[in-house]
N, C-alpha and C positions, 0 to 999 in steps of 0.2 A: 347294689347297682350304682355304678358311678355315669353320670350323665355328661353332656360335652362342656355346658357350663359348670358341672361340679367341678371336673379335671379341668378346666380354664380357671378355675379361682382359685384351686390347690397348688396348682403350678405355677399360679403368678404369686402368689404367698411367697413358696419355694424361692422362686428365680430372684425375689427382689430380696429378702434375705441374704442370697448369694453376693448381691453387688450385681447385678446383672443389668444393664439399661434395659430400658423400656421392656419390663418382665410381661407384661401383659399384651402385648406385640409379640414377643416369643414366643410366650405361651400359644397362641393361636395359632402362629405361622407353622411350628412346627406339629400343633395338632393337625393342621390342614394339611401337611408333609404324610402324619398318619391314614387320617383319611383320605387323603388323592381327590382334595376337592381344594375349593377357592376358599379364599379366609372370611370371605362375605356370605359362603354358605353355611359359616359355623353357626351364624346367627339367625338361620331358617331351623337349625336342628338341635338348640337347645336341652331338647329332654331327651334327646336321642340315645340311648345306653352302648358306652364303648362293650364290645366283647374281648373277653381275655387274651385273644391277641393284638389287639388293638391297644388294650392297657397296656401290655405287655412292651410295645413297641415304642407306646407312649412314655413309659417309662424310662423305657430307656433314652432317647431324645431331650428328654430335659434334664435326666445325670448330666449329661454329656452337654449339654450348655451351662450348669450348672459349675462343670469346671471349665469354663469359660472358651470351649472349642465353641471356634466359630459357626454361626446358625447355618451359613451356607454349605462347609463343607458335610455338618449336618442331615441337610434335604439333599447335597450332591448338586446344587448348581445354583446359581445367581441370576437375576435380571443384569443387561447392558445394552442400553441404546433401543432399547425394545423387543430384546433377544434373551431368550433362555441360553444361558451360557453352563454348560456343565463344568464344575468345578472338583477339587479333591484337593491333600494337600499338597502336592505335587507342584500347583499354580499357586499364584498371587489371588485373591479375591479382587476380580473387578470392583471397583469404586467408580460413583457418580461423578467423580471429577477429571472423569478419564475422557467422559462422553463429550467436554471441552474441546478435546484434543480432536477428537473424530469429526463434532461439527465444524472446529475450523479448516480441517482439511475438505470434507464436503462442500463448504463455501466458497473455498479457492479452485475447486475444480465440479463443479454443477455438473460441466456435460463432460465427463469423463472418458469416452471413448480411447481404449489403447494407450490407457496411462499405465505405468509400473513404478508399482510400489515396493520398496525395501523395507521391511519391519525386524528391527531388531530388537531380542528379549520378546517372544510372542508369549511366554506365560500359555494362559489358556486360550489363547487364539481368539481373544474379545475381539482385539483391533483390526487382524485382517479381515475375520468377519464380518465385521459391523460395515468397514469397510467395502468391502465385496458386495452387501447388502445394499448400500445405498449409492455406489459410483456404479453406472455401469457401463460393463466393457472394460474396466480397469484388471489388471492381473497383477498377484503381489508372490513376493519372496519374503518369507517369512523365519528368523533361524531364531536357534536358543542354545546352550550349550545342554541341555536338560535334555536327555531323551523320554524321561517320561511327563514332564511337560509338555513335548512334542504330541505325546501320544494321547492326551487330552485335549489338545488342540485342533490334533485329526479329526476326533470324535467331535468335534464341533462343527466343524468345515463339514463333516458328514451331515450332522443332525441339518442342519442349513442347505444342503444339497449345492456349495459353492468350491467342494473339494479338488475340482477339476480346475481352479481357477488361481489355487494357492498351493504355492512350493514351498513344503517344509523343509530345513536343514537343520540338524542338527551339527551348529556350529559356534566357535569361541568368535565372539569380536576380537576378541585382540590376536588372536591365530592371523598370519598374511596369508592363509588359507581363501578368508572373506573376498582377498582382491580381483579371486578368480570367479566370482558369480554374476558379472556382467554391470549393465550402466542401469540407472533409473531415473526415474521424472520426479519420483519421490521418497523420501526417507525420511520414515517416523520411528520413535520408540520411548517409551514411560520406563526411562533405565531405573536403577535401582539405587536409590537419591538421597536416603536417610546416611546421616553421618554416623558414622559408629558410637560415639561417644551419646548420641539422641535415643538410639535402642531402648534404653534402660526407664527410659520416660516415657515411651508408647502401651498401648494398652494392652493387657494379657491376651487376648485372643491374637495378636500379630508376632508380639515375643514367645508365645510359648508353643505356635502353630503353624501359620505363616514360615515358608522358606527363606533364609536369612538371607541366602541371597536373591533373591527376589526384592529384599528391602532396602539391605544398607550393601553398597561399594564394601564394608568392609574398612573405609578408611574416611575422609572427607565428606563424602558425597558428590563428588564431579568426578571422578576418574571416566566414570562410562562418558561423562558430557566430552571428556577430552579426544577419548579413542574415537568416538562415533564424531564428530568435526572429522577429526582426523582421516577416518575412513569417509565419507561424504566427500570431502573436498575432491576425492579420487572417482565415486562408483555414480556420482549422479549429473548426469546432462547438463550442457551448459542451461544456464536458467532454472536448473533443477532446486526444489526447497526441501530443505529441514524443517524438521517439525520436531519439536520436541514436549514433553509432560514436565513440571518442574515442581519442585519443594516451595514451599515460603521462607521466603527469604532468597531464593535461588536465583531472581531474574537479573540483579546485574552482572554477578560473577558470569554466569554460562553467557551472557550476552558478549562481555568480555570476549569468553573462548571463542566463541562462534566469529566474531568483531577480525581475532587472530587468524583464523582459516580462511578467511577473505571473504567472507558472508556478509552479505548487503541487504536492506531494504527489511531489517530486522523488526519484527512488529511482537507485541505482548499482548496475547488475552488474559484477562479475569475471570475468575470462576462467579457463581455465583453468590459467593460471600466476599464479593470484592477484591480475593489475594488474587495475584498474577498465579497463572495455573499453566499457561502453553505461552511459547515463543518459538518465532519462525522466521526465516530466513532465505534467503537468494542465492544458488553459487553464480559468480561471472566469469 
């Protein structure tokens, strides 16, 4: 008879063996994934005996983190900004340094009534949601070139009951297709900022899981910073802001580009561990 603490202590054995951070966190998280409870109930149910499907299930969840697939697309969805975000590999895993981005746009517009938003690269549709969730009244345009990132991003906008309020396109920024989707108040997007040559240095669950491009350009890492100026300068209202997500090391290069498309009044937040993490800017 295998109890929830035995498979909690087996598992974290397992996981840290692996090379796995914080194995004892996983452990649980994904036990809680098995039983469809909270990770704080693990520890009300101690002697509680899994049943053969539950081992069963259990088991297989920590293979599978074990070879280093990420915990979330694991359970099938992530926390963002205080929202279950359903995730798969198809998207980017939301990260906490995203939620940056999102509070500074809610800062700069509190009473948002009748604002429209531009989101390009919606991945799993964290940011129009999160978005949609806490401005109201705002209505967003949201593209990817992925139609099946689209299609979990739906299923977001669904699960939130905000669907009626976001336009998905599945569309290339650099297509001049984009120039025909109207004007906006705002334009955000978390482009895809690692430089090709950085890949090789990131951690297994992103190299070996994670959509590549979802991560790196491909090439430097600013191409997308170049095209999205570039498109901004054209699709959003006078006075309208850019918003963007950025890498370490990225804020004065992109400041730079944005400096070139005639963007004014250019501000830098910090994330939590002090790196510049969001920069924004004015068209005039």
């Amino acid at each position: 008879m295998l109890t929830v603490l035995e498979a909690i202590k087996l598992s974290t054995e397992y996981l840290e063996k692996k090379g796995i951070d914080s194995p004892r966190t996983n452990a649980e998280l994904l036990l809680a994934g098995v039983l469809e409870c909270k990770r704080l109930d693990l520890y009300l149910s101690y002697d509680r005996p899994l049943d053969e499907t539950e081992k069963l299930n259990y088991r297989t969840y920590i293979s599978k983190r074990g070879n280093f697939e990420p915990l979330q697309y694991i359970l099938g969805s992530s926390e963002f900004y205080g929202l279950k975000i359903i995730v798969d590999p198809s998207v980017l895993i939301p990260r906490p340094e995203t939620e940056i981005l999102i509070e500074t746009i809610i800062n700069n517009y509190k009473s948002g009534e009748n604002i429209s938003i531009l989101d390009i690269g919606t991945g799993s549709g964290n940011i129009p949601v999160a978005l949609a969730k806490n401005i109201s009244g705002c209505r967003l345009t949201s593209i990817d070139i992925s139609g099946e990132a689209l299609k979990t991003a739906v299923l977001n906008a669904e699960l939130h009951e905000i669907k009626d309020r976001i336009n998905f396109l599945n569309m290339d920024v650099f297509s001049n297709e984009i120039y025909n989707i109207g004007n906006y108040d705002i334009l955000v997007s978390n482009p895809p900022y690692v430089e090709k040559e950085e890949m090789k240095n990131l951690q297994k669950e992103i190299v070996n899981y994670e959509p590549f491009n979802a991560v790196t350009d491909g090439a430097d890492g600013y191409s997308f910073y170049s095209r999205i100026c570039e498109v901004a300068s054209e699709l959003l209202n006078l006075n309208g802001k850019l918003f963007f997500e950025i890498g370490i090391g990225q804020a004065a290069k992109v400041e730079e580009i944005m400096k070139s498309y005639n963007f004014t009044d250019i501000k830098i937040i910090k994330d939590y561990q002090n790196i510049d993490r969001v920069i924004y800017g004015e068209r005039i």
